[in-house]
N, C-alpha and C positions, 0 to 999 in steps of 0.2 A: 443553420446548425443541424446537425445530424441528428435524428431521435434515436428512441432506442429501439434495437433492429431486431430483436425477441425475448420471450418473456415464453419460460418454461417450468415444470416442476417434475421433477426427478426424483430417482432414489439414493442413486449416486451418479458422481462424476469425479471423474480422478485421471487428470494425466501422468501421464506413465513417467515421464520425469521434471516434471516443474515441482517447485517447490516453494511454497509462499509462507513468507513472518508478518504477523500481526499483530495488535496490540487490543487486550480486552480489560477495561476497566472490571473492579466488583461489582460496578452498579455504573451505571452511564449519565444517573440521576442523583448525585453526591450530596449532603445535605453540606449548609453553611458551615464550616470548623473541622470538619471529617477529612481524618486524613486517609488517602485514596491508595490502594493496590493496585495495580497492572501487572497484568500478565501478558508474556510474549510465548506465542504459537508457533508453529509450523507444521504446516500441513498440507494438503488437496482441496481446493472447494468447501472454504471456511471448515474445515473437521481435523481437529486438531489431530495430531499425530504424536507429535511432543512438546511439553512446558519448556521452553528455553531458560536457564538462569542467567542473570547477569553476567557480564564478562566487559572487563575495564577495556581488555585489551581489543575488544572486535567492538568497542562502544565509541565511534566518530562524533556524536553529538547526541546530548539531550538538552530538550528546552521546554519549557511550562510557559504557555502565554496564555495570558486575561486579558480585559482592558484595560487593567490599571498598570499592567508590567509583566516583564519577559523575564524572566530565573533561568539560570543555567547551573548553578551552584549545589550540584549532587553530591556533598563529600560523603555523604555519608552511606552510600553504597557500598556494597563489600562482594566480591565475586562471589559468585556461587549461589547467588542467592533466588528463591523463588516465594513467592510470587518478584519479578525481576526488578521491578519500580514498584514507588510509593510519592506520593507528593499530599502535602494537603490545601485543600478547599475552603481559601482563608474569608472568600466571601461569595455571595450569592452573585453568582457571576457565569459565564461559560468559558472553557477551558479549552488550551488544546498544548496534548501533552505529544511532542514529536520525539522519534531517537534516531538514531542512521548508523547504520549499521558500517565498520569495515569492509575491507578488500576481503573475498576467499576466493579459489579458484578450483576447477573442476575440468578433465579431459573427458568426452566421451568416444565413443565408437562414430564414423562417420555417421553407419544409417540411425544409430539414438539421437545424435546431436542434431540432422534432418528432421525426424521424428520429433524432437522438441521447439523445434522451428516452426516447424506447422503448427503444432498445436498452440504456440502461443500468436499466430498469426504476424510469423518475422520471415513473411516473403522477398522482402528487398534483402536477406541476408544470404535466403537459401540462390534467389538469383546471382548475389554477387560472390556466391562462393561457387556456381557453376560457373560464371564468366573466367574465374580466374583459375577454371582447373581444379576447384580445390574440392571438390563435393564426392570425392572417398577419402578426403583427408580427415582425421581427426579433429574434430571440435575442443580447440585450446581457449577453454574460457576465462576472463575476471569477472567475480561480480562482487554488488553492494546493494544493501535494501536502506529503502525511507519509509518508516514508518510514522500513523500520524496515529491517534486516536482524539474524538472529542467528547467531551463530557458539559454537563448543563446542571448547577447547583442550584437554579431559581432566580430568580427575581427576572429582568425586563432583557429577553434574548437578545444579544450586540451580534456586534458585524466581526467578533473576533475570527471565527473561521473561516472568513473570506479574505485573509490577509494572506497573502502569501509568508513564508518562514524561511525561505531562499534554500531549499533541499534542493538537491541537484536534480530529481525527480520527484515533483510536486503535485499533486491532486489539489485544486483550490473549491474548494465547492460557491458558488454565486449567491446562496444564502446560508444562513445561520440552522443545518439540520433540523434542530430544534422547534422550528417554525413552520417546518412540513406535518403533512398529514398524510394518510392512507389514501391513497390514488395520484400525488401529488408529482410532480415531476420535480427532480432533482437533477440540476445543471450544473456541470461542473468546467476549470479549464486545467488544463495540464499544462503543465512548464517545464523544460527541460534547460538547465543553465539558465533561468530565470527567463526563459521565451518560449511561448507559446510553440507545441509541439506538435505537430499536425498528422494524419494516421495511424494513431494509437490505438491498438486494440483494448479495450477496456472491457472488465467483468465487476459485475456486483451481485453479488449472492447474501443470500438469507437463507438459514439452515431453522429447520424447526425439528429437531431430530433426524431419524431419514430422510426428509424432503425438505431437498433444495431447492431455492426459486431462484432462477439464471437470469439475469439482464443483460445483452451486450450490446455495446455501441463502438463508435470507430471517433476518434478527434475528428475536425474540420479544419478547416485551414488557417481558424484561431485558434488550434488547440482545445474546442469546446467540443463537449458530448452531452447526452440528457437521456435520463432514466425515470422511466415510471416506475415509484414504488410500490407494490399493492401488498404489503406486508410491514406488521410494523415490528418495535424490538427490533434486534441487533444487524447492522449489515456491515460490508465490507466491502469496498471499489479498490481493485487492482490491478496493475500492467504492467507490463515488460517494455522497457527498449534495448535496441543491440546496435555497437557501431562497432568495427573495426579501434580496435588498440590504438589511440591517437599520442602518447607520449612515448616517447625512446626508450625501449629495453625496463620498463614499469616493473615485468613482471617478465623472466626468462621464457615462461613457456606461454603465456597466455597470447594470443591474435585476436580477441572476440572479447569485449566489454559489454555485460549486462547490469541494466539497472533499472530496480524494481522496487516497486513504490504500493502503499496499500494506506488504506484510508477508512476506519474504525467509525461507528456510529451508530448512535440507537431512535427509529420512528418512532416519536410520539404514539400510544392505544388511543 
């Protein structure tokens, strides 16, 4: 397996057009009965930019799993709404609250869409769009985000986070966050279509105000990567993938499918 391949601290970091959703519990530490807020993000290198509100219509899935049972059953969401989710914390148990986001789509300029490539480390894409001639073409893209966030009410940490939830881009972490500590190494596999997905650029960042602490690793050829955490409180692991538009006429203008995946959690003090 790959370890992880730096470990930096910054003041900032911001690419100039990627744009990441996320999901932040009120607390990551929910007591038994409490029923729970989430908020959805977007932003640069975990710093928010803006509150997202609900929206039925860009909302593909949501699911709440424990060990005792999997909920999908949100009626009572209403667009517009912010903090965007709520669920409650009916026992001392750990949680993992996933949503997935619709289709949007986005054109850039050749050299931005170049420039976005590289920075998220999608060199088989900037390759095969010079193989085909296409690298002063416009960047005609689709994308969709997976977002996951987990939370921990108490009682005897399970294996629920390591379950996969069948996202079409999945972060599975190998153990239960929860049971890490400060220095610990966090292993995780990525799945794309429910199979391990091998040279994934991956980031995990912790923000403590100005300074960011960057982890980055690359998949293996199981789709696993490993990060050492040296910070505790809130982090977030995420990555891009890009393939070529695989369905007939999906989307008139798009040629470029992106899909982005981010993964919510708080280190034990």
């Amino acid at each position: 397996m790959k370890r992880a391949a730096c470990l930096m601290f910054i003041l900032l970091a911001s690419p100039a057009f990627a744009h990441d959703y996320w999901l932040v519990p009120e607390t990551f530490a929910p007591k038994e009965g409490a029923t729970l807020q989430v908020r959805m993000y977007v932003g640069e290198a975990f710093k928010s930019e803006q509150e997202v509100a609900y929206s039925a219509k860009k909302t593909a899935a949501m699911q709440l799993v424990t060990a005792k049972k999997s909920f999908t059953d949100f009626a009572n969401q209403k667009d517009g709404t912010k903090p965007a989710f709520a669920f409650k914390m009916e026992t001392a148990s750990t949680a993992v609250f996933r949503v997935d986001r619709d289709w949007s789509s986005i054109t850039l300029k050749a050299d931005k869409f170049t420039m976005y490539l590289k920075e998220e480390g999608l060199d088989e894409v900037i390759k095969a769009r010079a193989a085909a001639g296409e690298t002063d073409a416009d960047g005609k893209e689709r994308y969709r985000r997976c977002l996951k966030t987990i939370v921990y009410a108490g009682g005897a940490p399970d294996d629920t986070p390591t379950k996969p939830l069948g996202q079409v881009l999945e972060i599975v972490p190998a153990k239960n966050p929860s049971t890490l500590k400060v220095g610990d190494e966090l292993s995780v596999k990525v799945l794309f279509g429910e199979k391990p997905l091998a040279g994934l650029k991956l980031t995990a960042w912790h923000r403590d105000g100005d300074t960011l602490t960057t982890v980055n690793a690359a998949t293996d050829k199981d789709g696993k990567a490993a990060f050492k955490l040296m910070k505790s409180g809130p982090w977030v692991v995420r990555g891009v993938h890009m393939r070529r538009v695989v369905e007939k006429n999906p989307n008139p203008v798009a040629e470029w499918e992106s899909f982005w995946t981010s993964m919510t959690f708080a280190l034990p003090r």
